[in-house]
Steps between C-alpha positions, in 0.01 A plus 500: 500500500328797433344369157792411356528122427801249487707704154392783489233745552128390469325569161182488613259753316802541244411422111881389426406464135420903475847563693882528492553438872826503693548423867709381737674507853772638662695350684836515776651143618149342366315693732251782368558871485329770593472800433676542167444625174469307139536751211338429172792644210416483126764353267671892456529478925225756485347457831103430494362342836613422850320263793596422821523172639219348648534335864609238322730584267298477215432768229302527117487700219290487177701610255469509080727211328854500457816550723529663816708531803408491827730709747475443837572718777500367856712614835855373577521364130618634174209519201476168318403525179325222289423447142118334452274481159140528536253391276112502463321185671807399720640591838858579532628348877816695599654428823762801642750330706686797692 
């Protein structure tokens, strides 16, 4: 699968206690998608990253703490927006049902 293990995305290489990580996958009917796009707002909506979907489905940021939304943006579907709170040492999962 690309690196990616059974959950999530592989942290291999990744020193989760230095990090505020959120990832995820996208996803249509269960099934992955791909191409779209997972923006990165700050708690004011300011917008401060974007990624595309891998293969997939998957996606990561490393963000500071506190809350964020993640917008995503993917063909024949309206953005879905969803709250998540990252924190230093821990990985926030997200899964984007479409």
């Amino acid at each position: 699968m690309c690196g990616a293990t059974e959950g999530g995305l592989s942290l291999d290489g990744i020193n989760v206690a230095k990090e505020a990580i959120i990832q995820g996958r996208v996803t249509r009917d269960g099934q992955p998608v791909s191409p779209a796009y997972v923006r990165l707002l700050d708690r004011t909506g300011e917008f401060t990253a974007e990624v595309p979907t891998s293969a997939t489905g998957h996606f990561r940021f490393f963000a500071g703490e506190g809350e964020w939304t993640l917008r995503t943006l993917a063909a024949k579907s309206d953005p879905v927006d969803k709250l998540v709170v990252a924190s230093v040492g821990s990985v926030a999962e997200v899964v984007v049902a479409l």
